[in-house]
N, C-alpha and C positions, 0 to 999 in steps of 0.2 A: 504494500500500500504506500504510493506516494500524495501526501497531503501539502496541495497548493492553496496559493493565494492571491490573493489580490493582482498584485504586481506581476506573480507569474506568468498569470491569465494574461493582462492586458500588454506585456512585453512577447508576449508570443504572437498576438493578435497585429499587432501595431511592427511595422517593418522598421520605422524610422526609432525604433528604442533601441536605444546602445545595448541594452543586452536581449534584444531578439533573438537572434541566434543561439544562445546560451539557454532563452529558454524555450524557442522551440521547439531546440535538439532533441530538450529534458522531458518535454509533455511528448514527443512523438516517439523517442526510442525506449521508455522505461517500460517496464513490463506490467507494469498496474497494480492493480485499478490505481485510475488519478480518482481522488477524492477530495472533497472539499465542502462548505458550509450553502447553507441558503443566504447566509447574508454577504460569501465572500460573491455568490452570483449574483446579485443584488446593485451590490459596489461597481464590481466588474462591469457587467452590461451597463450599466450607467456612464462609467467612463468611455468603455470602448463604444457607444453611440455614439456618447458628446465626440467624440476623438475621432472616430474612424465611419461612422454613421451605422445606419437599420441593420443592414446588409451585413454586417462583420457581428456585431450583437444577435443578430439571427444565428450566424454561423456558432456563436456560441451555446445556443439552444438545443442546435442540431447535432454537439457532440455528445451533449446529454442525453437528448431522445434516442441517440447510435450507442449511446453505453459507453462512449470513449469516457465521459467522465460524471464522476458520481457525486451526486451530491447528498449527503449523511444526515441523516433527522439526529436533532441534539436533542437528548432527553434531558430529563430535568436537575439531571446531579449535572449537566454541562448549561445548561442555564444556570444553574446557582455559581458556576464556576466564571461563568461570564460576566454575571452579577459582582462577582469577588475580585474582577481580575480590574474590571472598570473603575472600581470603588478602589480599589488600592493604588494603581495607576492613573492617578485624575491627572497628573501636572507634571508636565504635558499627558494629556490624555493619549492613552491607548487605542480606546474606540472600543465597539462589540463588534466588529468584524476582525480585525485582528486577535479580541478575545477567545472568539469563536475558534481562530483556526489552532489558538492552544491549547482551549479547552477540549478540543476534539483530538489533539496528537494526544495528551494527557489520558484522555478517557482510550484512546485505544492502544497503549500500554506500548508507547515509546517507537511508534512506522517512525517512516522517514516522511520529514517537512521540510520543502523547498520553500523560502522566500527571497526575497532580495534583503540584504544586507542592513538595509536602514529601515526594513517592517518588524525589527528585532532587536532596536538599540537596546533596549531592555528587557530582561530576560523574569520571567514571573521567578517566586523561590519552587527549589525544590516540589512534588518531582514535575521537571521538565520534560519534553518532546527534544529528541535530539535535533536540533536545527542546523543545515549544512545551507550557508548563504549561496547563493551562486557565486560564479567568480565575479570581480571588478573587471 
């Protein structure tokens, strides 16, 4: 299981991201399932509209409905955890999208989690998701 985010999504999507390549390589040659949250699809398609327009946010739909990539129902010990993770990182805030994608490496007992580098300046305590940034 590789659990993506935000950033991964929209630098795969988007040609003109300095690390496109890096992560398109990563969502197309890993062996899977890509996983990921409803609010990280939420984010994503929001951005890759604004950014790239319908038609590339559609194509993001379509990797769901083809099973390329999954997105995970957070049960409620991962809502309290997102709840916990917000409340503890307000300043600067964390956000519930980025909560989400550690309360879901956490609850499923340590997959591997791609993001970029700066979705991760701060690391929740103990126990953590192992997070491997991409490269710079």
């Amino acid at each position: 299981m590789l659990i993506v985010d935000t950033g991964a999504l929209l630098a795969a999507a988007d040609r003109a991201d300095k690390d496109h390549a890096a992560c398109r390589a990563l969502l197309e040659d890993d062996e899977g399932p890509l996983v990921t949250t409803g609010l990280v699809i939420a984010e994503a398609a929001y951005l890759i509209c604004r950014q790239l327009g319908p038609a590339a946010e559609a194509a993001r739909y379509s990797a769901i409905i083809d099973g390329d990539l999954v997105v995970a129902a957070l049960e409620r010990g991962d809502w309290e955890r997102v709840r916990d993770l917000v409340t503890t990182y307000a300043s600067p805030p964390l956000g519930g999208t980025d909560a989400s994608v550690i309360a879901l490496a956490t609850a499923r007992r340590d997959p591997r989690c791609h993001a970029r580098p700066q979705a991760f300046h701060r690391r929740p305590p103990t126990p953590r998701p192992s997070v491997h940034p991409l490269p710079e």
